[in-house]
N, C-alpha and C positions, 0 to 999 in steps of 0.2 A: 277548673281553676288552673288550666296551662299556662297562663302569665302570673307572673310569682310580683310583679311591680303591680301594685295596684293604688291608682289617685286616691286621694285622703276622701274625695268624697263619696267617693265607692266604699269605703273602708266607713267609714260613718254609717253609711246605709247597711252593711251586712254588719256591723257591731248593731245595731239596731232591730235589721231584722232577727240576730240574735238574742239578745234581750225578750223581745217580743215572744219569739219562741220559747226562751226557758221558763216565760210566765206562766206557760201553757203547760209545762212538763207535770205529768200528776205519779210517774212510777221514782221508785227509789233507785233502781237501776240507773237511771239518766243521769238523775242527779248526783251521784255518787260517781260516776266516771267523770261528769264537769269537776266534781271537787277535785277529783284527780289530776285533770287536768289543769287547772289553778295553783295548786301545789306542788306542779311540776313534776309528778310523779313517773318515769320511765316505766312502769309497770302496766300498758295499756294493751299490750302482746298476749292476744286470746290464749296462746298457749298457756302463758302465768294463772291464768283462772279456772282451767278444767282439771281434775281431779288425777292423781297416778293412776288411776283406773281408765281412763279415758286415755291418758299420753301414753300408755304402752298398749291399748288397742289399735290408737295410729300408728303405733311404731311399727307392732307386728304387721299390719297390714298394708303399710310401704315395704318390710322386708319379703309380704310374700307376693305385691308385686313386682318388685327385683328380680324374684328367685320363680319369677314364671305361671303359679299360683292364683290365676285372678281371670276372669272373664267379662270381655269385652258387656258395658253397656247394652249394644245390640241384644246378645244370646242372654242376657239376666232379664232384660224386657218379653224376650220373646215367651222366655221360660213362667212369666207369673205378672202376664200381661192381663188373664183372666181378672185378678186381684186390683188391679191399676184405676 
């Protein structure tokens, strides 16, 4: 979706194939970010959904990539590739 103009009948057709789609939807998860979206809700930012417990596991662990602390993809694979 790099062209941001899009012809009204293009737009009928993905409001449609949209439609068609959420007929289909059977989890509450889906449905429940469409409502959101509907209602205009700015709150769609994964961040806002995962737990203090989660957002200060990511925290620490960009600060201990900062601070030098962390091993490259390669050497983690190579280390418990057995496991893979």
């Amino acid at each position: 979706m790099g062209n941001l103009i899009i012809k009204n009948s293009d737009l009928d057709k993905d409001k449609l194939d949209i439609i068609q789609w959420v007929t289909t939807l059977k989890d509450n998860y889906s449905i429940e970010r469409l409502k959101m979206l509907k209602e205009g809700s700015t709150n769609l930012d994964w961040w806002n959904e995962i737990t203090e417990v989660e957002r200060n596991a990511i925290d620490k662990g960009v600060e201990d990539i900062k601070a030098g602390r962390s091993k490259p993809h390669s050497e983690a694979r190579n280390l418990y590739e057995k496991w893979l």
